[in-house]
NUZA-642204 format. One record per residue (C-alpha): residue in three letters; x, y, z. Coordinates in steps of 0.25 Angstrom, whole numbers, padded with zeros to 4 digits, always signed. Example, Ala and Ser with C-alpha at 12.3 -4.5 7.8 and 13.67 -1.06 7.14 Angstrom:
ALA+0049-0018+0031
SER+0055-0004+0029
//
This chain:
UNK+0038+0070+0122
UNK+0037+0071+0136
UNK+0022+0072+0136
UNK+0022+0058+0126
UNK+0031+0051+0135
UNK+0021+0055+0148
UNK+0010+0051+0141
UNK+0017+0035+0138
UNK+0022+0035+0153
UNK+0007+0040+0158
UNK+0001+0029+0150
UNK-0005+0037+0140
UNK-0007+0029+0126
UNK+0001+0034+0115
UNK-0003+0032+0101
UNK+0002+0025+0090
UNK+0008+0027+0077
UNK+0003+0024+0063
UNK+0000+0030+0050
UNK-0009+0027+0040
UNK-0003+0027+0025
UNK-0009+0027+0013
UNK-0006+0015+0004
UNK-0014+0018-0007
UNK-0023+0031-0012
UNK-0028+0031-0026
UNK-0039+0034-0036
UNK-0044+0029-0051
UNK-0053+0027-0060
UNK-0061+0014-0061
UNK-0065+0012-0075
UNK-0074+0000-0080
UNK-0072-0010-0070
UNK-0058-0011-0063
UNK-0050-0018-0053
UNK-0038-0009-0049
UNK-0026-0015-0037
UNK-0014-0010-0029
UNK-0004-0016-0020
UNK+0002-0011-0008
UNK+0009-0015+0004
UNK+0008-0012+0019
UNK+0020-0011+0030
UNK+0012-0018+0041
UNK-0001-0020+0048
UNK-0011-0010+0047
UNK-0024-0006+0042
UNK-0027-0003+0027
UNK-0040+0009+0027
UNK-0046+0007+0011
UNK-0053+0019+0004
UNK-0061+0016-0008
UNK-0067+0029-0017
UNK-0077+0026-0027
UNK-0076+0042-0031
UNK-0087+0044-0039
UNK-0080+0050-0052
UNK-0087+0050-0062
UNK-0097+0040-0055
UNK-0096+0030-0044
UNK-0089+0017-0047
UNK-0099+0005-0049
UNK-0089-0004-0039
UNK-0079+0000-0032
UNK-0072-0012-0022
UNK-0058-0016-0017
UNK-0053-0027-0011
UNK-0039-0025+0000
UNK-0030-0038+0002
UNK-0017-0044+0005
UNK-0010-0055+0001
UNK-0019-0063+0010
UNK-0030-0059+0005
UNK-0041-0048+0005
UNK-0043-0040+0019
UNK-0056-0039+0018
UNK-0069-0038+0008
UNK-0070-0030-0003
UNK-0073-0016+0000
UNK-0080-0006-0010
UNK-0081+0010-0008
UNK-0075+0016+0005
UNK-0066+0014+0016
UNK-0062+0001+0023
UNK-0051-0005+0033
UNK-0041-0018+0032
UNK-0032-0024+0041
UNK-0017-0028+0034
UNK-0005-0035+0041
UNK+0004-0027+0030
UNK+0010-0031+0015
UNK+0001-0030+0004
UNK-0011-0026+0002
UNK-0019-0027-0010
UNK-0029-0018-0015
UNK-0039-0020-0026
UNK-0051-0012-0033
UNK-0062-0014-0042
UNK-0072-0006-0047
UNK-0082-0004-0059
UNK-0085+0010-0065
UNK-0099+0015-0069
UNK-0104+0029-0076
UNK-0102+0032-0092
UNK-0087+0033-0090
UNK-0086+0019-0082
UNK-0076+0024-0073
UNK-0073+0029-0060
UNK-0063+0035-0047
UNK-0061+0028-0035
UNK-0051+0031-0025
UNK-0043+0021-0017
UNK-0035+0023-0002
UNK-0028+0014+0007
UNK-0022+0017+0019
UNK-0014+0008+0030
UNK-0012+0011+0043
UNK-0001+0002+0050
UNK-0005-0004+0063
UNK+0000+0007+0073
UNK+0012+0008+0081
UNK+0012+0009+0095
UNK+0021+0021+0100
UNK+0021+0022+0116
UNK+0033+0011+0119
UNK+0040+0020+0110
UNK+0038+0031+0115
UNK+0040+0026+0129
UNK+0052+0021+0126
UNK+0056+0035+0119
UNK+0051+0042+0131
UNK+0060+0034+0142
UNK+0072+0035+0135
UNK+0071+0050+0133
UNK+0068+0050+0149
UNK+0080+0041+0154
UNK+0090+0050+0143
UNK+0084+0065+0151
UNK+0085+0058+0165
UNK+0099+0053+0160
UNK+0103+0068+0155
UNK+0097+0072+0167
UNK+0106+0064+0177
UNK+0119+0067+0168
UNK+0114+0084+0171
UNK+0113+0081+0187
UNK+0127+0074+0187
UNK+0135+0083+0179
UNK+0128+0095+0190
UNK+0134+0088+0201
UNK+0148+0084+0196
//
């Protein structure tokens, strides 16, 4: 703890805290053509990271898109296969997905992640703050041990 609190005093940048959670991980099949939703919400800003699989079981998916949006609208164009960014200001978010099978079965897997990761949250005044407090309580216990020593 000393180390950290030399570190803020000396001027050295501390990081800051967040965590990315994961708001919604699944896979399925696409038979025919299909459009397939889900709704969730989000605590704050942030940035929602998109993964989109086409996994090729039994054969690749004709189509495969999806479309992110809020209740102001979309928060970007379409995507198809693979992985993409969106800024939210938090609530909910929207998810939608289409694809369209081929192959003698006419059907397929795809897999399906999203991830936010609220804007981070800056630690050193915390910390600064923590560390000055626990400095002005060991110079006060300190002064206490001197004075009781002499009387």
């Amino acid at each position: 703890m000393a180390i950290l609190g030399f570190a803020v005093l000396c001027g050295v940048p501390v990081s800051s805290a967040s965590a990315s959670q994961v708001v919604f991980d699944s896979s399925g099949f696409i038979v025919g053509q299909q459009t397939l939703t889900d709704t969730f919400s989000v605590s704050g800003p942030g940035t929602l990271t998109v993964t989109l699989t086409d996994m090729a079981w039994p054969v690749a998916l004709a189509s495969l898109d999806m479309t992110i949006g809020t209740t102001q609208g979309l928060l970007g164009p379409e995507m198809g296969v693979g992985t993409d960014t969106y800024q939210v200001t938090g609530g909910e978010v929207f998810a939608q997905w289409f694809g369209t099978a081929q192959g003698p079965l006419d059907a397929g897997v795809y897999g399906l992640k999203i991830e936010f990761t609220p804007v981070p949250v800056p630690l050193p005044t915390s910390i600064l703050l923590l560390v000055s407090a626990l400095g002005l309580l060991i110079w006060q216990r300190r002064d206490r041990s001197i004075e009781e020593l002499r009387g």
